[in-house]
C-alpha positions as a printed NumPy array, in Angstrom:
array([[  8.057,  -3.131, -20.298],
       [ 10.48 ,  -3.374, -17.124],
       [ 10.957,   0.033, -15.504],
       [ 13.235,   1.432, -13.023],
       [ 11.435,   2.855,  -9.857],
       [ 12.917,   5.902,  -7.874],
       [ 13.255,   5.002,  -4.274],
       [ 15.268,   6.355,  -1.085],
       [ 16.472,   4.396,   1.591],
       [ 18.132,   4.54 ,   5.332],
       [ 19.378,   2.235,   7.816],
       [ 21.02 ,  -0.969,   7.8  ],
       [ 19.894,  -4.84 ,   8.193],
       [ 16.78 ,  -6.797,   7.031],
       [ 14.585,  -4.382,   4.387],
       [ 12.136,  -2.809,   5.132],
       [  9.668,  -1.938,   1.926],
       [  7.388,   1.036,   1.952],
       [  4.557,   1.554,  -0.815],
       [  2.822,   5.01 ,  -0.085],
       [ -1.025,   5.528,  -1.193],
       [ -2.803,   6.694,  -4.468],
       [ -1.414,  10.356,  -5.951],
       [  1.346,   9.897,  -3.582],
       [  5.401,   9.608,  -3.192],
       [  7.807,   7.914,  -0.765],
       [  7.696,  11.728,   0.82 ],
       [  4.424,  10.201,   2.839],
       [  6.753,   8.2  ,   5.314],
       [  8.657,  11.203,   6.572],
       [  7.909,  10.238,  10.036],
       [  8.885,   6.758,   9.415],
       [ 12.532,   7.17 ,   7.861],
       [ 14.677,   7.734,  11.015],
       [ 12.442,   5.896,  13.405],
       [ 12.157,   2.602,  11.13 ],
       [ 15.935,   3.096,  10.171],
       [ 17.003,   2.598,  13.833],
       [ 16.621,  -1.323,  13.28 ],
       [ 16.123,  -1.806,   9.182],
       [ 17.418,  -0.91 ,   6.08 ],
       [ 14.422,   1.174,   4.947],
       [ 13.488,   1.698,   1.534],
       [ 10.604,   3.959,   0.193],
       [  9.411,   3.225,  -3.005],
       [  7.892,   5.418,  -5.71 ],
       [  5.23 ,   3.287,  -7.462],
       [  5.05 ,   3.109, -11.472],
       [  3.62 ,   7.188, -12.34 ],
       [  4.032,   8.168,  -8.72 ],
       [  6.85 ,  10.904,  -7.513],
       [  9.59 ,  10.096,  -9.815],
       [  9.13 ,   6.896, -11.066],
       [  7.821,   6.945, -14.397],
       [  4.717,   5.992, -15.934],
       [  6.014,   3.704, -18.705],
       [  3.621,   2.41 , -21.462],
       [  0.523,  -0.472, -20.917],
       [ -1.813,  -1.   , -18.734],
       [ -1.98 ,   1.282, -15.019],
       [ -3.432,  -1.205, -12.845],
       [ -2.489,  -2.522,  -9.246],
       [ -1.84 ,  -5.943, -10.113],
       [  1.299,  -4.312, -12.54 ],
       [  2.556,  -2.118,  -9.37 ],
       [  3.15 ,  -5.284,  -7.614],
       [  4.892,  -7.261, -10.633],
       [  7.108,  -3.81 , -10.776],
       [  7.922,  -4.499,  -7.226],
       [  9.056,  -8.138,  -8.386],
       [ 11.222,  -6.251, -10.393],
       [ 12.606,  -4.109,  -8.094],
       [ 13.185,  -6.752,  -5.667],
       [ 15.661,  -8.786,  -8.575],
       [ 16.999,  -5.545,  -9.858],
       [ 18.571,  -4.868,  -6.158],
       [ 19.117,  -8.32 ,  -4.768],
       [ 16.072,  -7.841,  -2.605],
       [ 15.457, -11.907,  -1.578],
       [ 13.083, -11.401,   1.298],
       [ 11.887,  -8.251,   3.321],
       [  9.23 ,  -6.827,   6.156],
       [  6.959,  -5.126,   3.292],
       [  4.695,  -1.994,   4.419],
       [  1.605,  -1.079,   2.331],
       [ -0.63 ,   2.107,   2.871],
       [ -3.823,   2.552,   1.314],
       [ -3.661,   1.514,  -2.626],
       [  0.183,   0.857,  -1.241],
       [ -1.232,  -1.592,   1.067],
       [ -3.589,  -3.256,  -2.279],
       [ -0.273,  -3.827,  -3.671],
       [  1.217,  -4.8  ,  -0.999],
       [ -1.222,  -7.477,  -0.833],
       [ -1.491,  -8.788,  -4.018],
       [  2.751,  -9.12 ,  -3.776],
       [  2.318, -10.949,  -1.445],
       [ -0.734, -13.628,  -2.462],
       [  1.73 , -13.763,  -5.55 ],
       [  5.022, -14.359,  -3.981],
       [  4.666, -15.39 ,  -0.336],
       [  8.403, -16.771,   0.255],
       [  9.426, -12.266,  -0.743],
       [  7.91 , -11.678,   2.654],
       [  8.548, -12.127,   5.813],
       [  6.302,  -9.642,   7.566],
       [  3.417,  -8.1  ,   6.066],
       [  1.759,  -4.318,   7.138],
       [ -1.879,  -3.771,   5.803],
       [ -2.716,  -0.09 ,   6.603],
       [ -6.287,   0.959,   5.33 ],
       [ -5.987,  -1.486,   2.6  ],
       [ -8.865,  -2.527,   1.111],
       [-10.246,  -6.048,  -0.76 ],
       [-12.346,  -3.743,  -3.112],
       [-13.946,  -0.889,  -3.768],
       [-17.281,  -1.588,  -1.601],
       [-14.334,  -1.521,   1.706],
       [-14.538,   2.65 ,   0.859],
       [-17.118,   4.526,   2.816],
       [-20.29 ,   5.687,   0.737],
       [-19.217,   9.361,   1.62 ],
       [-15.283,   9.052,  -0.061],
       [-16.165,   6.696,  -2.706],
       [-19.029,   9.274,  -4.321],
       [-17.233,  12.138,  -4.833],
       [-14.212,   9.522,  -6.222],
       [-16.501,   8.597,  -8.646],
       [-17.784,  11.633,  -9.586],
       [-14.612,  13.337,  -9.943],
       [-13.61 ,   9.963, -12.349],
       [-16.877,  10.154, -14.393],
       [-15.799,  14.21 , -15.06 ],
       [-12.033,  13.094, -15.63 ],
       [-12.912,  10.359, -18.283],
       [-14.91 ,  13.184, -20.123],
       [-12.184,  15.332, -20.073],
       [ -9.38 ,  13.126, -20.823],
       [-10.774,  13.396, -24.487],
       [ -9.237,  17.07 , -24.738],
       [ -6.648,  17.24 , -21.997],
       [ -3.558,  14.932, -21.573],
       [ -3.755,  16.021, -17.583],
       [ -7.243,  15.159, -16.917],
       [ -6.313,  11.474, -18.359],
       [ -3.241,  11.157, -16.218],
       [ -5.942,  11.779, -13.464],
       [ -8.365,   9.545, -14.079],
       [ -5.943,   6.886, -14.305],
       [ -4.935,   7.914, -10.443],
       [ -8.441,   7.641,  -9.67 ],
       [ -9.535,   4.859, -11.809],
       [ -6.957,   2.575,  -9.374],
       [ -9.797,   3.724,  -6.658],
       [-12.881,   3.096,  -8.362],
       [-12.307,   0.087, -10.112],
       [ -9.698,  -1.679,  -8.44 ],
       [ -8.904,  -4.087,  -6.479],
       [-10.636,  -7.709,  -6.711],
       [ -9.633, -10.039,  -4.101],
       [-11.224, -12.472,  -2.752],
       [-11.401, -12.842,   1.171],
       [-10.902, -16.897,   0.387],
       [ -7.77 , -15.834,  -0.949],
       [ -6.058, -14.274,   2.237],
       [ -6.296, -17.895,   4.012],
       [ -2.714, -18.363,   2.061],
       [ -0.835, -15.925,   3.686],
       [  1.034, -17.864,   6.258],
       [  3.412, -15.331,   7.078],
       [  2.9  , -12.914,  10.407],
       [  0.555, -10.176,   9.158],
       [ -0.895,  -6.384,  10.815],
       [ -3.779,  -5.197,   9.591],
       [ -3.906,  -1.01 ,  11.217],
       [ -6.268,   1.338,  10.155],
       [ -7.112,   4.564,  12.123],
       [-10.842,   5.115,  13.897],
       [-12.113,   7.15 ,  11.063],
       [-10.674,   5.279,   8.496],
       [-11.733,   5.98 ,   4.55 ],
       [-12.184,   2.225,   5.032],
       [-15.154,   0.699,   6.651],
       [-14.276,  -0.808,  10.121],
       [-16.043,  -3.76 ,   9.332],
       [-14.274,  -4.457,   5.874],
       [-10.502,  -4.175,   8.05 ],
       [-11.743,  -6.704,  10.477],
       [-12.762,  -8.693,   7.476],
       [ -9.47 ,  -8.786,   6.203],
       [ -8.067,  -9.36 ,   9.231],
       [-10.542, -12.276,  10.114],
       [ -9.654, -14.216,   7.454],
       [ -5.767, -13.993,   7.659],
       [ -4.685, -16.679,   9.633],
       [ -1.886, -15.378,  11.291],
       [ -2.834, -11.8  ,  12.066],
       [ -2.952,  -8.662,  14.141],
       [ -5.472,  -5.659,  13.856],
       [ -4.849,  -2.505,  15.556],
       [ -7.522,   0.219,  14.902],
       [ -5.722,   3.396,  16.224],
       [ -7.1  ,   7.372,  17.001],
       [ -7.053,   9.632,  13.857],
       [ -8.497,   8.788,  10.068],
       [ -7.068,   7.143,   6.94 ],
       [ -3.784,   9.034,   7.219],
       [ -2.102,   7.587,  10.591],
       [  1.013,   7.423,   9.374],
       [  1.237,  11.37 ,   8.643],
       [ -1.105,  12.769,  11.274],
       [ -0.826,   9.964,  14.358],
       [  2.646,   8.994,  13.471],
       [  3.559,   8.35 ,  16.924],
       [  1.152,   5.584,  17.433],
       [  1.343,   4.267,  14.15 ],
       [  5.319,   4.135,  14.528],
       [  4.911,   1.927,  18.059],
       [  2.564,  -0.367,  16.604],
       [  4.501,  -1.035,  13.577],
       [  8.167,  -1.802,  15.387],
       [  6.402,  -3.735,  18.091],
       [  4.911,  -6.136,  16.015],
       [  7.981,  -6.008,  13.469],
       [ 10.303,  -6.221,  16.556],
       [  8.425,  -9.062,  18.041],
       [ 10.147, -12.588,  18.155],
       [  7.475, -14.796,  20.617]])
């Protein structure tokens, strides 16, 4: 079933798409709004269950985030945009774009991740603990379900293969931060095998975009502003 996701935008021009990470809202990109707005019409999505966007009925999985931003994209004319993923945001990002290539013209991978082996040994425990608990307690508490499903996006999700990332042809950054959630090796990975790409590793951990915003902002309009 089609749903209508809540969203907020700024600016004028080409869009400019921002998904926001697991548990999250469009709030995340606070420190992207104004700056990004300066040369794009901005628009910060919240994703199916997220913020204000609701849940809906079916299945809570990744892959149906991205077909909802299919959606979105017809529901407001959106032809083609610059589309900005963080974290799970950036998993969805991805798969929208291994799906429908000619939607995007510029593609932002930040600490995205081809699986759940990318995650560090040290996050992805207590993830799965804190599932394990939640699926117990989803059998008396309507709460504890809605959290598993967050968390069951983490610990089962997603599945792409690196083969797979060879399609993109369109320009492509791949930016996580130093201490990334996300194991350096598994973002050069996915930057390795995208043919037309750019990896920036920048100061600070998984949340760049909040805590380094400065960087993050730079290295985001200098590759988006780039026209060599």
């Amino acid at each position: 079933m089609e749903i209508r996701l809540h969203y907020i935008e700024q600016g004028e021009g080409f869009p400019l798409i921002l998904l926001h990470g697991n548990g999250e809202d469009h709030t995340y990109f606070k420190r992207q709004m104004e700056p990004f707005a300066d040369h794009f019409r901005v628009i910060a999505v919240d994703t199916r269950g997220h913020g204000e966007s609701p849940r809906g009925t079916g299945p809570f999985t990744l892959s149906r985030f991205a077909e909802d931003l299919k959606s979105f994209f017809d529901q407001h004319g959106i032809s083609k945009c610059h589309l900005l993923g963080f974290s799970d945001g950036g998993n969805v990002a991805l798969l929208f774009a291994l799906k429908y290539p000619d939607r995007v013209e510029r593609l932002i991978l930040n600490g995205a991740n081809l699986d759940p082996c990318g995650v560090k040994l040290k996050t992805q425990i207590p993830i799965v603990l804190g599932w394990g608990l939640c699926r117990l307690c989803a059998l008396f508490s309507q709460q504890a379900k809605q959290n598993w499903e967050m968390l069951n996006l983490m610990v089962t999700q997603p599945h792409i293969h690196r083969a797979e990332l060879a399609g993109l042809d369109m320009p492509v950054l791949v930016v996580a931060g130093e201490q990334d959630m996300i194991r350096e090796s598994h973002t050069q990975s996915i930057a390795a095998n995208i043919p037309n790409s750019r990896l920036v590793i920048l100061p600070g951990d998984h949340f760049i975009a909040r805590r380094n915003w400065q960087g993050f902002n730079d290295t985001v309009l200098e590759f988006l502003l780039d026209r060599s």
